[in-house]
N, C-alpha and C positions, 0 to 999 in steps of 0.2 A: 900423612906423608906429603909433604911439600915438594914441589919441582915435577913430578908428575902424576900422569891422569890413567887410570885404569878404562879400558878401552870395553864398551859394551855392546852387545850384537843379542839378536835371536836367530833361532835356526829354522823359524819358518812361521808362519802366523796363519791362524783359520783363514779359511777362503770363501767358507758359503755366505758373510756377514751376518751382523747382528738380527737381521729379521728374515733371514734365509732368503737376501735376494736370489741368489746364485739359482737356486734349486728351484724356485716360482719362474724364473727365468728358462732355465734347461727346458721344465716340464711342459713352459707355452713354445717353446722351439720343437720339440716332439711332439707336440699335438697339432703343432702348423697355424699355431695361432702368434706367432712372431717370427723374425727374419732372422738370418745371421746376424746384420747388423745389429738387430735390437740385442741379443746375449751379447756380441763383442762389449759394445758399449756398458750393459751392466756389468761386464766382466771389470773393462778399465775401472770404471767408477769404484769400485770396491776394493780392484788395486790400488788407485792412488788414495782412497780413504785409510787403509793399512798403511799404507807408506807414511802415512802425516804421522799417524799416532805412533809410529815408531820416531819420527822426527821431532813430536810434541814430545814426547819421553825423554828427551835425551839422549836417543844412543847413538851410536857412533857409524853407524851401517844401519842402513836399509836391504831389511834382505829379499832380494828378486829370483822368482822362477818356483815360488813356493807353490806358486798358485796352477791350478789342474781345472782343462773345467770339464774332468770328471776323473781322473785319478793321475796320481805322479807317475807312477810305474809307465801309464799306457802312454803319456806324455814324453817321457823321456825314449820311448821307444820307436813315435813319428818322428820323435828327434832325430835321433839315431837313424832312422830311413829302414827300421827293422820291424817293419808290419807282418801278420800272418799273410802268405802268399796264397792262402784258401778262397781271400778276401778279391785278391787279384788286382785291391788297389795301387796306385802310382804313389811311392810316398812324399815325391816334391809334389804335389799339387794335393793332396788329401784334401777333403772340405771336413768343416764340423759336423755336415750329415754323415760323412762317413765315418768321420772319426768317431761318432755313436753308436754307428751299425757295427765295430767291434766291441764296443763295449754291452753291447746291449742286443747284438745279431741279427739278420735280416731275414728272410723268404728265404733265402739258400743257403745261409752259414747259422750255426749255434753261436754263441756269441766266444767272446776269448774268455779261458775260465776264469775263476776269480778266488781269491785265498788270503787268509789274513794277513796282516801285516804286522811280521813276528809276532811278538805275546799281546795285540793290541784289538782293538773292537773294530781296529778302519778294514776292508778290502781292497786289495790291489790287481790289477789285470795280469794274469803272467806272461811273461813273451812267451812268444812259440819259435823253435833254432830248428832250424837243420843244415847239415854239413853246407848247403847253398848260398845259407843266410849271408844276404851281405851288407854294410854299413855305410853309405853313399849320400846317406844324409835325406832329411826328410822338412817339414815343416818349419818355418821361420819362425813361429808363434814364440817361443823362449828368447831369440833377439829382438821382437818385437816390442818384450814388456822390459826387457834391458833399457832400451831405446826411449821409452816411456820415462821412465824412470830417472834416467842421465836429463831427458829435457826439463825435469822440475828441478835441475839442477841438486838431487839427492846425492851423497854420496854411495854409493850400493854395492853390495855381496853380491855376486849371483851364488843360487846354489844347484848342486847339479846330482841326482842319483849314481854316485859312485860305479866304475867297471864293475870291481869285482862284488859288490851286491848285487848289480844289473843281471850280470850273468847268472852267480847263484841263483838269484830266484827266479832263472828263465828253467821251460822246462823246454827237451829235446824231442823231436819229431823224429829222427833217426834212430834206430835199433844200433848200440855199441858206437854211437857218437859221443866223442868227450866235448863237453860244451868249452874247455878251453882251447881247444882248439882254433876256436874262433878269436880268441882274446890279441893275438897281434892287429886283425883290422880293426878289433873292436877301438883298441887303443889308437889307430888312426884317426878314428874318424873323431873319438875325443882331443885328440890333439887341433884337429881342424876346428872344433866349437872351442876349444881355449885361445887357441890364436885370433876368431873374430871376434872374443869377448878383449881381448890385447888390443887390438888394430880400433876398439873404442875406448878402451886409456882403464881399463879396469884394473883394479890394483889385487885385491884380492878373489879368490875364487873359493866356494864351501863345495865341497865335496862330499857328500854323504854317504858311509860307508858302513851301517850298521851290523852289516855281517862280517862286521869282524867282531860284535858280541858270542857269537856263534864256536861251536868248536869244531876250526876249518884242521884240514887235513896237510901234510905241508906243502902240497904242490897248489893249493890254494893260495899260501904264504910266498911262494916263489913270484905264484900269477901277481899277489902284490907288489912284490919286488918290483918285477917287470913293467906293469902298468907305470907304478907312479916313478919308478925311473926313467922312461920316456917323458911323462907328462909335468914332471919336476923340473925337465929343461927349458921348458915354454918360456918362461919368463914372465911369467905370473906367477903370483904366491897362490901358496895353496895352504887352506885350513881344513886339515883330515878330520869328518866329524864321524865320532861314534856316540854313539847311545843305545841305552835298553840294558846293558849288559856291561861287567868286567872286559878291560882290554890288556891286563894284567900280565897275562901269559904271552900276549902278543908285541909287548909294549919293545923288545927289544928288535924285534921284526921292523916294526914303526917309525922307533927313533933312527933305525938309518936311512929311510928312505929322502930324498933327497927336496921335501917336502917344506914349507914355514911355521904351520901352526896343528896341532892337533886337536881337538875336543872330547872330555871325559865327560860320560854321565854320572855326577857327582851325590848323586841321589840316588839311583839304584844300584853304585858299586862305587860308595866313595871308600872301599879301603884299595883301591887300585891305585889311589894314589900315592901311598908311599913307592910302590915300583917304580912308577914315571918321576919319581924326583930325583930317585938312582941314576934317570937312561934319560932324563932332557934334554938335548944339544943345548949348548947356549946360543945358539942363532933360533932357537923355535918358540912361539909362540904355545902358552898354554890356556885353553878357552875351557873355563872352567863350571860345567853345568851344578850350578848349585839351586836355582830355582824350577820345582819342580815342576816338569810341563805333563806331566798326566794324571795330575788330581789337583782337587781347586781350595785345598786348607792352604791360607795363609803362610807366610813361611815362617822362620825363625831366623829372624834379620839379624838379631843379636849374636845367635849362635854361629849364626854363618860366618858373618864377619873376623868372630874371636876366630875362626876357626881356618880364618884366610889368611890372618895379619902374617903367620909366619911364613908362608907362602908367598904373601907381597913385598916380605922385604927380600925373601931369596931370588925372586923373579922382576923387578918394578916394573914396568911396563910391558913386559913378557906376558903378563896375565890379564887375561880377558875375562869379563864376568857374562853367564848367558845362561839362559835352562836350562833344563838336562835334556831336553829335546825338542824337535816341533811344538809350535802350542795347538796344532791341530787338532790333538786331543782331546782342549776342552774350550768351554763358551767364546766367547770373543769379549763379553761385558757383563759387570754387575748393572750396568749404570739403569738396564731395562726390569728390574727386578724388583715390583715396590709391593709385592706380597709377602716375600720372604722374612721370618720373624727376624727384629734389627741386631738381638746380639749373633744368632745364628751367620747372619749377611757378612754379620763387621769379623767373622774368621774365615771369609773366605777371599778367596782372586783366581776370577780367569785372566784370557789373557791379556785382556789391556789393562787389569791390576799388575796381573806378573811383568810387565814392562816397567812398571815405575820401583816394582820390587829389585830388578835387575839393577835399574839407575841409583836406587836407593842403597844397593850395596856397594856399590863402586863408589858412591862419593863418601860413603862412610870411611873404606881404604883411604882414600883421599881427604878426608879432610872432617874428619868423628863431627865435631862438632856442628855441622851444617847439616849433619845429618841425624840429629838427635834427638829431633822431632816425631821424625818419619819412623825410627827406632820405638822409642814411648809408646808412639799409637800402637807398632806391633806387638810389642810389649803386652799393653793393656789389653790386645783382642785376646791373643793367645791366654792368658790368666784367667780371662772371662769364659774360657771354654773348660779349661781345668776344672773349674771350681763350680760350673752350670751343672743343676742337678736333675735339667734335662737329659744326659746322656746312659746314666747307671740306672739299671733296673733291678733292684734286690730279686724281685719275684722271677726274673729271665736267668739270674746268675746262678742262682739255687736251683733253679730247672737243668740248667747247663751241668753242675755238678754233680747230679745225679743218672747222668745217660753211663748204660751200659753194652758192653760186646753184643750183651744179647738183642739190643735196638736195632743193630746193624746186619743183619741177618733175616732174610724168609724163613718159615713155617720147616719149608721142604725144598730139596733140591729141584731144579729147573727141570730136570725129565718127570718128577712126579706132579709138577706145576701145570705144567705141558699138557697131561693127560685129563688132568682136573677141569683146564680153560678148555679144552678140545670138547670133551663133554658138555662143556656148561653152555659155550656158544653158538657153537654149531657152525660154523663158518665153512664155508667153500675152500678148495687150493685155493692157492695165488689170493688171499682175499683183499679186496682194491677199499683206499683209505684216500681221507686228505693229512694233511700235516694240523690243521688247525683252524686257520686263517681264512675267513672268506673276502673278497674285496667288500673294500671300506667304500662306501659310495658317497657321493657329494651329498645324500640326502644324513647317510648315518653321521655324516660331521658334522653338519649343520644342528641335527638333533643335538649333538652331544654338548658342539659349543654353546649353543641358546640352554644349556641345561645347567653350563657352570655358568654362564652369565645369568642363569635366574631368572631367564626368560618363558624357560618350561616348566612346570610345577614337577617334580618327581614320580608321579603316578603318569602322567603325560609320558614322559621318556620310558618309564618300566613299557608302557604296552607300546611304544613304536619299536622297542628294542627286541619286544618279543613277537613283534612283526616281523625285522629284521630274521627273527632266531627261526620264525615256524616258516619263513620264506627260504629260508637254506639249508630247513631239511626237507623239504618239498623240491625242492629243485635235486637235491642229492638224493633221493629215492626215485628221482626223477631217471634221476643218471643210471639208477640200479646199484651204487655204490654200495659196499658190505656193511662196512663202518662207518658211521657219521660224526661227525664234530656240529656243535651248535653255531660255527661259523665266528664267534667272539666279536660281534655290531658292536656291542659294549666296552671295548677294550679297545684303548690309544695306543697302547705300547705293551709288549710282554711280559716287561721290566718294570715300567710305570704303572702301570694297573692293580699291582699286586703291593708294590710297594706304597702306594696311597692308601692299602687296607692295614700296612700293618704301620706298628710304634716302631718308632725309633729312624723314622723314614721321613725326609723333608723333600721338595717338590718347585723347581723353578717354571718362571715364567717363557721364562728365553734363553734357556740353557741350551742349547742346540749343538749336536755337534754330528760332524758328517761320518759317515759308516762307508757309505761307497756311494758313488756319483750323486743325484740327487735324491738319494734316503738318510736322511737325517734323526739320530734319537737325540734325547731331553733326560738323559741319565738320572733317576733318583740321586739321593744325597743321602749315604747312610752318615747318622750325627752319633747315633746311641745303641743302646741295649734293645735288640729287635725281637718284639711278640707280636701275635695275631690274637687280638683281641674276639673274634668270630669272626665265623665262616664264611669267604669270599666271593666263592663260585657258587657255591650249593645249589643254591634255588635257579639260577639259569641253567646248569646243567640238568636239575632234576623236570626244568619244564620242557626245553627240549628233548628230554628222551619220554616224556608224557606224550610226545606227539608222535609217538614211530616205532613199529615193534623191532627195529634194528637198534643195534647197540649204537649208544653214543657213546662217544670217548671225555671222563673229564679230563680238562685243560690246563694243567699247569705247569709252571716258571719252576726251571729248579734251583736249589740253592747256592751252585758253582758259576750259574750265568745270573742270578741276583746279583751277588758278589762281583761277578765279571764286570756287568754292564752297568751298576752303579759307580757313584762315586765314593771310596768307602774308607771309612774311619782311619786316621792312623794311629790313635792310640792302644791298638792294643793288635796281634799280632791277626790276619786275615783268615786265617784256620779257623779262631774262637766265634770272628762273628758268619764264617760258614757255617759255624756248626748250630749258633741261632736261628740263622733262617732255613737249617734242615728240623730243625724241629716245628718250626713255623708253618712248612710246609707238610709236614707229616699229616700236623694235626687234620691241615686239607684235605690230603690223601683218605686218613680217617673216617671224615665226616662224609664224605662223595662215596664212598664204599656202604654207611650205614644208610643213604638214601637211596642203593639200587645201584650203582654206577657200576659195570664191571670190566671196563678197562679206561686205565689214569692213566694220561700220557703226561709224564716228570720233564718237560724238553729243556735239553743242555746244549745248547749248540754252543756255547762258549767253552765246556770242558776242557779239552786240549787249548786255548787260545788263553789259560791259567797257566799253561806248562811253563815251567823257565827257560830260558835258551839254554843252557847249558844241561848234559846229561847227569852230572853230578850231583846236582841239585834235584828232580825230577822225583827217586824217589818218594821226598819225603811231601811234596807237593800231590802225589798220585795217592799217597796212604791217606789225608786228611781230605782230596776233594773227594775220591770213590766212597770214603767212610760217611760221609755228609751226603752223598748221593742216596745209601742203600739206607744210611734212620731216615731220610724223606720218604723213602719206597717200602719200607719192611714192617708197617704198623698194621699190614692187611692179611686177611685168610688167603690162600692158595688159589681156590677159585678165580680171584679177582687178579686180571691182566698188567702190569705194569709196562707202559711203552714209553720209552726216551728220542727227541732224536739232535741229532747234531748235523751241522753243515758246514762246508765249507772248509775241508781240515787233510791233515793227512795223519791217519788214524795208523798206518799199519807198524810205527816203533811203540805206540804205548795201547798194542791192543790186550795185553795183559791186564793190564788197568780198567779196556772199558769190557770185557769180561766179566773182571772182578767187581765191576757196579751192577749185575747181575737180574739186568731189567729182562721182561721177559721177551721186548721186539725193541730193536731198534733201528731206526729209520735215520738214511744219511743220505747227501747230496752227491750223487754220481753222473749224473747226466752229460754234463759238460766234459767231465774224463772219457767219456763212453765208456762208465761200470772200473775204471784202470781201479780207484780207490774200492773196489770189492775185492780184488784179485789177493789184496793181505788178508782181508775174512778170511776166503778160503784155504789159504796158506796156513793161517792157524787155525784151521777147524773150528772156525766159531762157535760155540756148541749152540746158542740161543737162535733167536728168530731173525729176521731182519728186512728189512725194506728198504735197496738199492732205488734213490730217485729215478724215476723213469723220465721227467723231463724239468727243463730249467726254467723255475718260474721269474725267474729274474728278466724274462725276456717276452717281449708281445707273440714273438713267434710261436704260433700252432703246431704240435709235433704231428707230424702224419702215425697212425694205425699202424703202418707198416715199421716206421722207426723205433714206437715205443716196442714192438715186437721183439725188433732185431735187440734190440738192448735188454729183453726179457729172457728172450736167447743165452743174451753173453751172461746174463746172473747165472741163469739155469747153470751154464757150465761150470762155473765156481761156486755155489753151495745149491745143496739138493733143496727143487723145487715145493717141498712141503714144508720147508722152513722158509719160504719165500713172501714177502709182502708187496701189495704193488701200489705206488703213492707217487705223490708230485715227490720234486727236492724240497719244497719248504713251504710254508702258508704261500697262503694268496690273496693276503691282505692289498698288496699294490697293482692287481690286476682289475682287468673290468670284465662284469658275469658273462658278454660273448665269447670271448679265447676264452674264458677257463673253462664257461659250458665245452665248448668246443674240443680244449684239451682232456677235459677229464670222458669227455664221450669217446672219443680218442684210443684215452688210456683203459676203460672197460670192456671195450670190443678187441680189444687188445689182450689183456686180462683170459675176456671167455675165448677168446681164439686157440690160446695157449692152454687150456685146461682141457678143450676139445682135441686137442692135439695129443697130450700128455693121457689120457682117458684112452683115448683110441691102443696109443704107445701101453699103455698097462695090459 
């Protein structure tokens, strides 16, 4: 189409860089082995490195304010001047130490909890409201990197966490407090950051507003109204970005608001588009996510395009091309990646391929022929992956067609289970556990790394690892602990460890992508048909539990957080290849039971974090992950213990579900609620076992004796104490062995405190 240009943007770009400066940065600012200055500076450098390659691309905007230097949420909320007042900080003057001490809690506060970020693997800080909270404004940081940005002479977006997702996802400190309530000053104080992004010549503004994937209630839809009717007046444009989800239902709500541009995610609900072409204003801009930002296959440039042209003639320059969302999601570069097999590499893109993917489509609209190159090449990767006989496993498909109801099912119901492990064990009340994890120490990394570089022979790393192993159950009989874990020295990632053992599983170099502040994972890459060729754990857990007459716990990944926390195939629907590597896992489960093992811990922290936003939908997501959960668990006799655990979630609309995965203990993160996420257990009568987190390992801070008590306490009152487990919230792989010795000393005199107590009470 001659005469004009299709206009391209992202809606956010990784932040930690390609060789996780970010996070080697934060981690020497917390240890006090660097200044402010030194993080600010690697912060800019990274910003304006993102900004270029958005400029070398081609596109049209640079987008500014993506960047956190530890999460968006908590960022937009020093903004906002809307800190937890526990903290007692000033929020015009915050420093970066502080701004960590909520993320991450100090000597006197827990930190601000933390929860995913909708259906995705990132963590976001929640606000904390109450009827006081007020909006007055806080930290300059977001006009600072504005200001940055205008001086390289960039054109720029800023983008900003939308009111009405801000609030949604803020949770209330006040009992019968309506958090909209707050939404007039909230809307003030947005007005005042749009008018001093105005007063420096800003033309457009990104707005991110994914809960409106969500299905809001209609006084949420009014609260829309209201917001962006005020904020429509500024005299700034505004581009309302959604993503994640359908805006379908909402799309008439939308188009009247007095807004310029909207954004669909055109990749997980491109049938939402026919509504919006009904209810477009023709003054609005339509920013069309077709590149997708949270998996790293290639796209289908061809198809996309055929697939725009009618849209670009109806729209001409009304239509923007861009992702379907942040590309936070996934790496920053292939360009670091020279292990990767070359046809595997040549089908994929993170983000700085998906930027020339964006550019690649628009000038297609623009002008086929100059882009016909660029086309071909996609062409030819995508055909090369069709037809690679790397991905179909005959022997995995035939496995796969023969699983029956009866896989998915125990021996015996959970009371007669119950009575079997009760016996077999012997275990105390209350009996106190770790999650898994022991800290990784500077010495186990180093092993590990000198061991893929070749520098340790493999018998060399077996006995340092089983150094690591007999040193962290020495130290945990130390503690008096019930349960042991072999501490997993061995193991780089939950995810990645397990997926190195099986087929159909490929492994980058520098795939990095950030979780929450500076914790970063290196996602597998599910390509194909996934088996377990032998047994993974076996002999470390059977040597560990050689050294101890306490039970050890095997360790394994389950099939829904495989899935989750990979990168994973799109040819074929994500149910079939759960239910792969629930059989993968089974076999585990299997083999650790036939060498002595008798309690498997299956851990799923990703479970709910599969849900779809919408309730609609939910069912049929809940039938095939719980069914994949219980053939990983249900290959074993009665006797033998199954524990799961999950974090980080709000478990109590689909506790019918984790019920019906029918493990015999599971173990969730409540610490930071203080136990609130227990109170739906006991509401629905849990019937199984469970272990309420007694403290948040996410944090340097040491629980006192007395706290993890109080918090023992408040379980006790929502399910009876014989059903009660007592454990951290989650491994404590990123800890160092002082606080954890410390906390889990802590948490066992805490433990026998309560049983002395409960004893006496009998």
């Amino acid at each position: 189409m001659t005469g004009t240009r299709t206009c391209t943007h992202i809606l956010g770009f990784p932040r930690i860089g390609a060789q996780r400066e970010l996070k080697f940065a934060q981690e020497a600012f917390w240890r006090g082995e660097a200044d402010e200055t030194y993080l600010r500076e690697v912060a800019a450098t990274l910003r304006a490195r993102h900004w270029q390659l958005q400029r070398a691309a081609g596109l049209d905007f640079v987008t500014v304010g993506d960047f956190a230097y530890y999460d968006q949420m908590l960022g937009m909320s020093a903004l906002l001047g809307a800190l937890p007042r526990r903290f007692g900080f000033n929020p015009a003057t915050l420093t970066l130490a502080q701004y960590y001490e909520l993320a991450r809690g100090n000597a006197a506060q827990p930190a601000m909890e933390m929860t995913k970020w909708f259906d995705t693997n990132y963590h976001y800080l929640v606000p904390e409201l109450t009827r006081d909270t007020t909006f007055n404004g806080g930290v300059d940081w977001f006009f600072d990197e504005v200001d940055e940005a205008l001086a390289l002479g960039l054109r720029v977006k800023p983008v900003l966490i939308g009111p009405i997702t801000w609030l949604r996802l803020a949770k209330t400190q006040t009992p019968g407090f309506d958090r909209l309530d707050l939404l007039p000053k909230l809307v003030n104080r947005y007005v005042r950051i749009v008018e001093a992004l105005k007063a420096r010549g800003v033309e457009w503004i990104q707005f991110d507003e994914p809960a409106l994937g969500l299905d809001l209630e209609d006084e949420w839809l009014s609260a829309l109204g209201a917001a962006y009717g005020t904020l429509g007046e500024c005299g700034v444009k505004i581009l309302l970005a959604t993503y994640f989800e359908t805006t379908a239902d909402h799309a008439a709500a939308i188009a009247r608001l007095p807004i310029d541009g909207v954004h669909l995610d055109l990749v997980r609900a491109p049938a939402q588009l026919d509504a919006w072409r009904a209810r477009l204003p023709e003054s609005m801009v339509l920013s069309a996510g077709v590149v997708d930002g949270r998996n790293i296959w290639r796209s289908d440039l061809r198809a996309i395009v055929q697939s725009l042209l009618p849209l670009r003639a109806e729209l001409g320059e009304r239509l923007w091309i861009a992702p379907s969302c942040s590309l936070l999601h996934v790496p920053v570069s292939l360009e670091g990646e020279r292990k990767l097999d070359a046809d595997l590499k040549s089908w994929l893109a993170f983000a700085t391929e998906k930027l020339d993917e964006v550019r690649t489509i628009a000038l297609a609209l623009d002008d086929a022929p100059a882009a016909e190159p660029a086309l071909a090449e996609a062409d030819a990767a995508r055909a090369s992956r069709r037809t690679s006989g790397a991905v179909v496993n005959a022997l995995v498909q035939k496995r796969v067609a023969a699983v029956t109801d009866e896989m998915a099912s125990r021996k015996s119901a959970f009371a007669e289970r119950n009575r079997l492990q009760r016996e077999a064990l012997r275990l105390p009340a209350l009996p106190t556990t770790t999650i898994g994890s022991f800290p990784q120490t500077p010495a186990i990394r180093q092993a590990r790394a000198a061991y893929k570089r070749g520098e340790l022979k493999a018998l060399d790393y077996l006995e340092r690892m089983r150094a690591e192993i007999e040193l962290a159950v020495r130290r945990q009989e130390a503690l008096d602990l019930d349960v042991l874990v072999h501490g997993e020295a061995e193991r780089n990632d939950m995810v990645e460890y397990f997926g190195e053992q099986l087929w159909g599983y490929a492994f980058t170099e520098n795939g990095w992508v950030q979780s929450y502040g500076s914790r970063c994972v290196k996602p597998p890459i599910i390509y194909g048909d996934v088996y377990r060729p032998e047994p993974m754990t076996v002999e470390t857990t059977r040597y560990a539990q050689s050294l101890t007459n306490r039970p050890v716990k095997g360790m394994l990944t389950g099939p829904v957080t495989m899935l989750q926390w990979s990168f994973v195939r799109d040819d074929q629907p994500r149910a079939a290849t759960a239910l792969q590597l629930a059989l993968a896992v089974r076999d585990e489960v299997v083999d650790l039971e036939k060498a002595g093992i008798r309690i498997i811990q299956i851990d799923e922290p990703a479970f709910r974090e599969g849900l779809p936003l919408r309730r609609a939908d939910w069912p049929a997501y809940l039938q095939w992950a719980s069914r994949a959960f219980r053939i990983s668990a249900a290959g074993v006799a009665d006797e033998t213990q199954i524990h799961t655990h999950m974090c980080y979630s709000e478990f109590n609309d689909i506790l019918p579900s984790i019920a019906a995965m029918d493990a015999d203990v599971i173990t969730i993160e409540t610490s930071r609620s203080a136990m609130e996420l227990l109170d739906g257990f006991g509401a629905f009568s849990y019937p199984n076992e469970i272990g309420p987190g007694v403290y948040d390992i996410h944090s340097p801070r040491v629980p006192t004796t007395d706290a993890i008590e109080r918090l023992l306490q408040r379980a006790c009152e929502v399910i009876p104490a014989e059903r009660l487990w007592v454990n951290p919230d989650c491994g404590l792989k990123t800890r160092g062995w002082p606080e954890t010795e410390a906390a889990l000393a802590n948490m066992v005199r805490a433990a026998k405190n309560l049983r002395e107590r409960l004893a006496v009470a009998a």
